[in-house]
Steps between C-alpha positions, in 0.01 A plus 500: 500500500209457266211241489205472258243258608159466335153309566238424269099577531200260545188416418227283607378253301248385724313537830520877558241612740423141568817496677395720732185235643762229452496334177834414325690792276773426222723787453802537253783731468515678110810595354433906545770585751613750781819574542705686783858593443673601753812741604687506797686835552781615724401647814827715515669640785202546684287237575191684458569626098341374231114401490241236380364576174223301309477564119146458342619473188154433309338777694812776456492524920811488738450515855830546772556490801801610708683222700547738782102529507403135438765403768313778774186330418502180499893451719706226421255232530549351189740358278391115580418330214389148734142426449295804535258634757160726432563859411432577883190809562783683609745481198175561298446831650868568466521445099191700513679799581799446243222491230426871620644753237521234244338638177213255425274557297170552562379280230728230603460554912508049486836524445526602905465126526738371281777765668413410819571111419848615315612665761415256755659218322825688399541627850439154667773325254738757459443736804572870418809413196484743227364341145312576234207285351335554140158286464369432116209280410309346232167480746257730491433615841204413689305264268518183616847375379693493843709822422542575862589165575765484226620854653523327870696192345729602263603801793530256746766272228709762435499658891557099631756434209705882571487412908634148415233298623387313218693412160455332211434106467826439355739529207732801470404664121456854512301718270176290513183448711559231776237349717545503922485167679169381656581586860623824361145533361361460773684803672407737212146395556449549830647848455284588228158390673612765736563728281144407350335548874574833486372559144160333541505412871348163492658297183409163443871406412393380141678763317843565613515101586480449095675825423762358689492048428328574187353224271167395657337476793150366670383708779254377749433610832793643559722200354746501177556197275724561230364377115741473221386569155618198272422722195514899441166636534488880366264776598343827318486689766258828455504789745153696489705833645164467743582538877332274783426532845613187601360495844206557403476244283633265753183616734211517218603129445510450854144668517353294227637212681292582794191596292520140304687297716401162356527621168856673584614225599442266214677742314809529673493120499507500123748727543727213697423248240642725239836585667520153602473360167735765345744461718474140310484633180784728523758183608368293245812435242374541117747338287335553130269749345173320603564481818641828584172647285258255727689658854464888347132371475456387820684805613261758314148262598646581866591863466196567342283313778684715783455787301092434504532442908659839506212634316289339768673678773468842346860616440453526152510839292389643177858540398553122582233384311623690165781336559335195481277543198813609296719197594155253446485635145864329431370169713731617799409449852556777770476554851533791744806457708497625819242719723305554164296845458772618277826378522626261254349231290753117383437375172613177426733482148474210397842280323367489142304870542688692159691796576256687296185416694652606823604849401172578373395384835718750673432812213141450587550464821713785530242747249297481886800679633589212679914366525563142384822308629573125375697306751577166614357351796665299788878620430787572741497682850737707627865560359762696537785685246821514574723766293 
């Protein structure tokens, strides 16, 4: 049996930080995708053969693990592919000692993380079955985009689809991406925010909730409304290469917060207004040229204000603000996306922008040593291929 499933990134397009101190966030999935395919394998005559192997494909790393060993760790527990419970302290410390002998390296000791989620959530759908699972993406990793989120969902599609608890909406055509029923949805997610725990300990939920419904969403203490776009908005999306701490971003605005409070606080209210209003902006329905131009205004006038909050809150970076004197040049508007202090940076293309204009935009861009992607905003969740 073989199942491909993959999940798309995010971004935010407002409130980030904010969030945190509870103003309103508006977060969209981008059509840059993660997808898990995976294998099933005969166990053979004894039920211990075979192993669970994980194929990094974009980093040329394959880790296995015997079935016999996995099964002497962790027992027979799993295999139940209901609603999921927390990786228990227990089965923590457990996976912890499968990762031992595992070639990581040094330079890439994070992926620990990532391992320890896989094997938690292949284990816990499929018990100790022997399969094999290859992992490609177009994210890069750790910049802001939701690439471990996209790595929780689309694992926890294909291991839900392979174990037979979740399918497709409907229709019986092979040979093409399908999309899984709401409920269905629902299941994946809940899996992948605890594959996410494990990753990051204390997720919001943002990410793998629009990795996995995709479209839009508006998050505010610690509830989801769904927006649909009535129009294609598309992004320049510019990663500076430049790694963040994002914790301790999360605490120096945290600190300024306590420094300034009044002052803090007016600016994560502007902050709400913003995310309100664009979570207007982006359901407004532009039927001609002057009024889809006059909502890509009112989109950039917004971006650009949240982008001069996040200046405010010190999560800017040097690297960031090239980015934004290059785009400004061209008349674009950009924002960081994300913790900030590196990371990646949104810039708004708008519908009558020439071709032309927006690749010297990216060759500039790019002369910094930076990596451009164009995508489109607000596009589908999770979905599964069926060969």
């Amino acid at each position: 049996m073989e199942v491909r499933a993959r999940a798309p990134g995010k971004i935010i397009l407002a409130g980030e930080h904010a969030v945190v101190h509870g103003s309103a966030a508006v977060a969209a999935a981008i059509d840059l995708y993660t997808t898990s395919s995976l294998r099933l394998l005969p166990a053979g005559e004894d039920s211990g053969a075979g192993a669970v192997e994980l194929d990094l494909r974009d980093s040329g790393l394959t880790f296995s693990w015997p079935c016999s060993r996995v099964r002497a760790a962790l027992g027979e527990a799993g295999g139940k592919a209901g609603a999921p419970t927390p990786c228990s302290p227990d089965e923590l410390a457990a996976i912890a000692k499968l990762l031992e002998g595992q070639e990581i390296p040094e330079a890439k000791i994070w992926l620990s993380a990532g391992l320890s989620a896989f094997l938690f959530l292949y284990t816990s759908t499929l018990g100790c079955r022997p399969g094999k699972v290859v992992v490609t993406s177009d994210l890069p990793i750790g910049a802001g985009l939701g690439s471990s989120a996209a790595f929780c969902v689309s694992m926890s599609g294909a291991l839900l689809t392979a174990a037979g608890a979740v399918g497709v909406a409907g229709g019986s055509s092979a040979e093409e991406w399908e999309l899984f029923g709401k409920d269905d949805l629902e299941l994946v997610n809940q899996w992948a925010f605890q594959g996410e725990k494990i990753i990051h300990g204390k997720p919001s939920g943002i990410d793998n909730s629009v990795s996995t419904f995709g479209s839009m969403i508006k998050f505010k203490k610690g509830e989801l409304t769904n927006l649909k776009s009535r129009n294609p908005v598309k992004m320049l999306i510019t990663d500076t290469r430049v790694g963040r701490n994002t914790k301790a971003l999360l605490a120096g605005v945290s600190e300024r917060a306590s420094r300034h409070p009044d002052a803090m606080a007016s600016v994560f209210n502007a902050v709400n207004s913003i995310s309100e209003e664009l979570s207007s902006v982006v359901e407004l329905a532009a039927e001609d040229e002057i009024a889809i131009t006059s909502r890509e205004d009112k989109l950039a006038e917004l971006m650009g204000m949240n982008q001069g909050l996040l200046q405010c809150m010190g999560v800017s970076h040097s690297s960031i603000e090239t980015v934004l004197r290059t785009t400004l040049k061209y008349s674009l508007v950009s924002k960081l996306t994300g913790a900030g202090g590196g990371g990646c940076v949104l810039t708004l293309i708008p519908t009558l922008l020439a071709h032309t204009v927006l690749e010297k935009v990216a060759t500039e861009l790019e002369s910094h040593g930076f990596r451009c992607f164009k995508v489109e905003v607000g596009g589908r969740g999770l979905q599964v291929y069926r060969a």
